[in-house]
N, CA, C and O of each residue as an XYZ file, in Angstrom:
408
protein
N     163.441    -90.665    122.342
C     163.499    -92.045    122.784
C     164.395    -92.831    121.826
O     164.184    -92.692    120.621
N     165.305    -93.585    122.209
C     166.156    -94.691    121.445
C     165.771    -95.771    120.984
O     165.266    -96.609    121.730
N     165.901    -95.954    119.853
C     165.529    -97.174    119.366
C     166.364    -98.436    119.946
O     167.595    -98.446    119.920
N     165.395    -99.764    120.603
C     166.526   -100.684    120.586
C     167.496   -101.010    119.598
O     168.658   -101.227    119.941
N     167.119   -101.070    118.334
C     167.878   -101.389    117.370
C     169.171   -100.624    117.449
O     170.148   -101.245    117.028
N     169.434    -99.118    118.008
C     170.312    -98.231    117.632
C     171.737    -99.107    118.818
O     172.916    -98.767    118.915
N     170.989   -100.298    119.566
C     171.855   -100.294    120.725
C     173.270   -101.923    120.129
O     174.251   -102.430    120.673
N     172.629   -102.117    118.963
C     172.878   -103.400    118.330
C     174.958   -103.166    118.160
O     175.477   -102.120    117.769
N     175.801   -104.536    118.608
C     176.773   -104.733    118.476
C     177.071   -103.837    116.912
O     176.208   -103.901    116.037
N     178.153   -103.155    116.719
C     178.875   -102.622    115.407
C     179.092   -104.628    114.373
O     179.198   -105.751    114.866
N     179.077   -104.355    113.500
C     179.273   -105.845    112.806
C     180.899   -105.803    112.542
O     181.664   -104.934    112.125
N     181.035   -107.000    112.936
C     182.559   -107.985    112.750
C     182.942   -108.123    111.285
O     182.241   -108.779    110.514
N     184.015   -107.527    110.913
C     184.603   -107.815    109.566
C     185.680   -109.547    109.690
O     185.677   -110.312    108.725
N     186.287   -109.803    110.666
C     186.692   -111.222    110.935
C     185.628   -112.495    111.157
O     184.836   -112.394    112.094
N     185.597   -113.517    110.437
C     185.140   -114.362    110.795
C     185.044   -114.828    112.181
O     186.231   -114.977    112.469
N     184.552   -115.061    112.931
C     184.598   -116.070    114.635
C     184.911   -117.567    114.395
O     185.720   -118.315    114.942
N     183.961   -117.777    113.345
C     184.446   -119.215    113.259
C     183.964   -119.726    111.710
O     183.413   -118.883    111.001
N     184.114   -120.745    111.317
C     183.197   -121.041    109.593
C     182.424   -122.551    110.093
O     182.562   -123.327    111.039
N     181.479   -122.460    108.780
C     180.781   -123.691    109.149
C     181.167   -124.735    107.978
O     180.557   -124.155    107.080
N     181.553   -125.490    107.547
C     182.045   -125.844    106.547
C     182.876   -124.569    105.845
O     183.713   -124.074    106.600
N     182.769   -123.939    104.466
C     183.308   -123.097    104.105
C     182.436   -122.027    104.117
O     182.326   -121.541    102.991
N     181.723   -121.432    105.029
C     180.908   -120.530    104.994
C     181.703   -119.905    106.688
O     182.117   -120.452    107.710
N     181.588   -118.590    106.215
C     182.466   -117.664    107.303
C     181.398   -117.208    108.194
O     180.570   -116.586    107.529
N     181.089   -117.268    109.421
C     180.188   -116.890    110.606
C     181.147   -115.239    111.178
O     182.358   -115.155    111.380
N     180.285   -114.318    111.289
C     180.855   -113.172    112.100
C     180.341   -112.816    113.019
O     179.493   -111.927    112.940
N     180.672   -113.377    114.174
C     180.110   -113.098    115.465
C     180.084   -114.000    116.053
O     180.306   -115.093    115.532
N     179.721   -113.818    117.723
C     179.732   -115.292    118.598
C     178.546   -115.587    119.048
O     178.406   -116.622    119.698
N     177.509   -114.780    118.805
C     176.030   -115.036    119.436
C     175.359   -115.784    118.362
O     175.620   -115.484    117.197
N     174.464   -116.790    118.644
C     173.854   -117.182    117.831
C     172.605   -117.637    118.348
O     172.621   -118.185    119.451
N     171.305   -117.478    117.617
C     169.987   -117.916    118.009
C     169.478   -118.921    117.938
O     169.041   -119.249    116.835
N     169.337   -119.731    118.958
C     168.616   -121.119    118.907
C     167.426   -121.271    118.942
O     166.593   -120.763    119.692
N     167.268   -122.305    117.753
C     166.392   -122.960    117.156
C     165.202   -122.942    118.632
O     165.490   -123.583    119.643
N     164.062   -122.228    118.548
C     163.031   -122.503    119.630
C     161.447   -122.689    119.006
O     160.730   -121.814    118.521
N     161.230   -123.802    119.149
C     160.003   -124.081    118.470
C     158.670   -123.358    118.769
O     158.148   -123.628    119.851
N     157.992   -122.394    117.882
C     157.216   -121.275    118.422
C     157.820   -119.704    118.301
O     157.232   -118.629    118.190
N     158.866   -119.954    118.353
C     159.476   -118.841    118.369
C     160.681   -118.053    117.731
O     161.158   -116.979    118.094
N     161.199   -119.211    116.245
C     162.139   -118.897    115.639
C     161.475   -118.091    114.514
O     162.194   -117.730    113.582
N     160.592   -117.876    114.513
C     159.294   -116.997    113.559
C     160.728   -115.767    112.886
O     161.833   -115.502    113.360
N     159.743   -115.093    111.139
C     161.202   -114.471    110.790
C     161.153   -113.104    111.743
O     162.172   -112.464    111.998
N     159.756   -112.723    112.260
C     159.954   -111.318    113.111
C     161.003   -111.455    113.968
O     161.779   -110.498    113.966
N     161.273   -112.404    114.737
C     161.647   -112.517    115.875
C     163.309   -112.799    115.601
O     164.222   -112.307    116.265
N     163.453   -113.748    114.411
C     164.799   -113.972    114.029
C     165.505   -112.369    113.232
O     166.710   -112.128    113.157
N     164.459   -111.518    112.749
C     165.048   -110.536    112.589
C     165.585   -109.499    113.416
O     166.482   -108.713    113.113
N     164.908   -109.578    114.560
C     164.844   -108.634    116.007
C     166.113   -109.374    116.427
O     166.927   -108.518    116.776
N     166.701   -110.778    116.558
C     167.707   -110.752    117.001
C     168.758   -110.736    116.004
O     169.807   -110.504    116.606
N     168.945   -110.855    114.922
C     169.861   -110.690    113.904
C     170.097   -108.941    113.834
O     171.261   -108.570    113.682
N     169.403   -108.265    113.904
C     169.835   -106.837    114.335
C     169.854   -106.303    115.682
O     169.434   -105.201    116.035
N     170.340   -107.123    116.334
C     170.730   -107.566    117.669
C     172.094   -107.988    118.447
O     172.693   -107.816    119.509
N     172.200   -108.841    116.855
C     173.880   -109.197    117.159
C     173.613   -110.647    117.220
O     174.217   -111.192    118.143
N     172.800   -111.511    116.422
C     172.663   -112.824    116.209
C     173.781   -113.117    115.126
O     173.688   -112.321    114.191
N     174.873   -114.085    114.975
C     175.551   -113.989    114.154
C     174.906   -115.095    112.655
O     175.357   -115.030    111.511
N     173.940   -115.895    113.061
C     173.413   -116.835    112.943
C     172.246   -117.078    113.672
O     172.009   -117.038    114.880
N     171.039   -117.538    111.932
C     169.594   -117.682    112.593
C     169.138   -119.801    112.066
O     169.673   -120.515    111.218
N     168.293   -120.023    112.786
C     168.158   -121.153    112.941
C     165.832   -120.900    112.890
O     165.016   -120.262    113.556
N     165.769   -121.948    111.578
C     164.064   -121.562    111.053
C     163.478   -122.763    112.787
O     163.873   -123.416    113.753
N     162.441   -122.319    112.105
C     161.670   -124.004    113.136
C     161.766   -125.050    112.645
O     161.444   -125.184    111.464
N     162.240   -126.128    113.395
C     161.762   -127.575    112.396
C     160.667   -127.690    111.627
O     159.555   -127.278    111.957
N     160.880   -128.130    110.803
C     159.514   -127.949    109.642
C     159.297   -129.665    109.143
O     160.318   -130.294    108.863
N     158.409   -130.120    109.084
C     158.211   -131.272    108.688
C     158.520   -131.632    106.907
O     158.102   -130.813    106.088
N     159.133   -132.670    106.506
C     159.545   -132.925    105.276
C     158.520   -132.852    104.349
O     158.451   -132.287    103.257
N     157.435   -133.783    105.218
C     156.321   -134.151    103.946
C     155.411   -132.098    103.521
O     155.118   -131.525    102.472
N     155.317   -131.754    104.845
C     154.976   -130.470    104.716
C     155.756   -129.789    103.627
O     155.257   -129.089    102.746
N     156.588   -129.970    103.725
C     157.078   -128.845    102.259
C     157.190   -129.280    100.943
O     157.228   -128.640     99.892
N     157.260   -131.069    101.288
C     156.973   -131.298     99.277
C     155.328   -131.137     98.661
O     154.904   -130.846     97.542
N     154.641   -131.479     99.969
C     153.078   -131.694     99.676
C     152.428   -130.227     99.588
O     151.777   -129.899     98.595
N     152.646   -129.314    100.730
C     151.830   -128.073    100.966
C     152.975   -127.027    101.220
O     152.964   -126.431    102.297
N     154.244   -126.688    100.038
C     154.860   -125.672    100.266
C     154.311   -124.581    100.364
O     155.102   -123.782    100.864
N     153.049   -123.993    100.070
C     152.523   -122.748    100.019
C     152.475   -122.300    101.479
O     152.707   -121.196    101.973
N     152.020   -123.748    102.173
C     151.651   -123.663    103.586
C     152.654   -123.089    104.738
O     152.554   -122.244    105.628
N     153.678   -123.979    104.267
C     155.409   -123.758    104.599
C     155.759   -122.513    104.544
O     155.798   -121.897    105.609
N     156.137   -121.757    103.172
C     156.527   -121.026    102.926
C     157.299   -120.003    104.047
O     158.496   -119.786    104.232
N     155.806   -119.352    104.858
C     156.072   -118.088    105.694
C     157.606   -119.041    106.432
O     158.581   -118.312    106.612
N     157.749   -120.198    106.733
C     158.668   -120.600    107.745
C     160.248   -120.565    107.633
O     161.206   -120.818    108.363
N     159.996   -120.064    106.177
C     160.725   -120.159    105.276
C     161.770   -119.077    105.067
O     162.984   -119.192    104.898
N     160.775   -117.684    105.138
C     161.217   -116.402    104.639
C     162.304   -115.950    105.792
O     162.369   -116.317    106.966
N     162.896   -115.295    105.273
C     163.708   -114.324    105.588
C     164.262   -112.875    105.150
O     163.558   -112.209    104.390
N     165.412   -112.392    105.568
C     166.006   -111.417    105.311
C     167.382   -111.530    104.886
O     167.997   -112.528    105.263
N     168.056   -110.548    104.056
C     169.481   -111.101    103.515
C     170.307   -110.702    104.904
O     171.363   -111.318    105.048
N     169.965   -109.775    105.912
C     171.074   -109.322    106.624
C     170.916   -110.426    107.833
O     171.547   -110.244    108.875
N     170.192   -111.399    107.703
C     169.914   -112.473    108.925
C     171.238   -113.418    108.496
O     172.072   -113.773    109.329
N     171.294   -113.712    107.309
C     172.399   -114.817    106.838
C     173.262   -114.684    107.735
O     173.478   -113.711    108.458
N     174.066   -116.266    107.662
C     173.537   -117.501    107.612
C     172.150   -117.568    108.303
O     171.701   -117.217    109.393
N     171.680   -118.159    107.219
C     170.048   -119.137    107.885
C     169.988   -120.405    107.367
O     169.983   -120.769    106.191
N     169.934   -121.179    108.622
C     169.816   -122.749    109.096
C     168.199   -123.434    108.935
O     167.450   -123.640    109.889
N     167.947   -123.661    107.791
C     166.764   -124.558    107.795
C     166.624   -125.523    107.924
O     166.980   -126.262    107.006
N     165.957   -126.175    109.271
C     165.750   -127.324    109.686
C     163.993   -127.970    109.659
O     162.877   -127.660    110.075
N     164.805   -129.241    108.726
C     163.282   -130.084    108.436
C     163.575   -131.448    108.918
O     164.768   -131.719    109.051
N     162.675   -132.387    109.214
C     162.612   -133.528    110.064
C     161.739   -134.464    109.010
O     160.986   -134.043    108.132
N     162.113   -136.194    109.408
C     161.334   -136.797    108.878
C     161.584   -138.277    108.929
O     162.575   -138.547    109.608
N     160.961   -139.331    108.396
C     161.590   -140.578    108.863
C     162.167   -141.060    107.512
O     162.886   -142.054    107.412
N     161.773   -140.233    106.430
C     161.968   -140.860    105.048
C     163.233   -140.035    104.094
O     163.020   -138.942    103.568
N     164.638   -140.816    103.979
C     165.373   -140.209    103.788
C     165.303   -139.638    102.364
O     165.862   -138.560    102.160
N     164.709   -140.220    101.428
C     164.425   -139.826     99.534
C     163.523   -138.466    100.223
O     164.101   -137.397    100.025
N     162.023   -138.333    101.102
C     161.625   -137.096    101.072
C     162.074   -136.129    101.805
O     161.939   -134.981    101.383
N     162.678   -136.354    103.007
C     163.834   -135.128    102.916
C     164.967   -134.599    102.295
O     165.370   -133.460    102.529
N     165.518   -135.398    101.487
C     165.861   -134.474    100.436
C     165.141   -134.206     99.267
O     165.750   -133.678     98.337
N     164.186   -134.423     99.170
C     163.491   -134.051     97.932
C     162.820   -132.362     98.745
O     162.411   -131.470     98.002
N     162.818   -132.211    100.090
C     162.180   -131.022    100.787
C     163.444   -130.377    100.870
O     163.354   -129.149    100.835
N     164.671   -130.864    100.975
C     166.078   -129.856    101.075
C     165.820   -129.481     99.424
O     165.111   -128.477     99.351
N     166.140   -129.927     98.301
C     165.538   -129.934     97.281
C     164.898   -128.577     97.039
O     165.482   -127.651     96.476
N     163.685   -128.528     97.493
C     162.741   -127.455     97.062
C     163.011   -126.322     97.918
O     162.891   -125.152     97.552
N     163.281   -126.595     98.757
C     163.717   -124.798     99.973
C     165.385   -124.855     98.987
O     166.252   -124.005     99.191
């Protein structure tokens, strides 16, 4: 039996496109789905042919107050890179004090 994994795009030595100065290889990318950007799932598509992973929105105050709590939302893998962590909030000093700590 074949592993899905064995069926995964060969990886791109050319950039597709950059994001600022950071080089993206590939054209697929995984959107941000709340519930479901979990790291299992962002890893299943990053060895998939995700060129780019995107966390769940995570709340600001959540990660300066209860990072422990955060954390898992957090983790990843090096072969997922780029990873897009997105946090929300109304208070501009504590979101960056939560860009800050991730």
């Amino acid at each position: 039996m074949e592993s899905i994994l064995s069926t995964a795009p060969a990886p791109v030595s050319v950039p597709a496109f950059h994001v600022g100065n950071l080089p993206v290889y590939g054209d697929a990318i995984l959107a941000p789905m709340d519930g479901f950007s979990d790291w299992p799932f962002r890893s299943l598509c990053s060895a998939l042919g995700s060129a780019m992973s995107y966390t769940e929105f995570v709340r600001a105050e959540a990660i300066t107050h209860a990072y422990e709590v955060t954390l898992p939302r957090f983790t990843y893998e090096e072969p997922e890179r780029p990873v897009v962590f997105q946090i929300y909030g109304d208070d501009p000093d504590e979101i960056l004090k939560a860009a800050l700590v991730i």
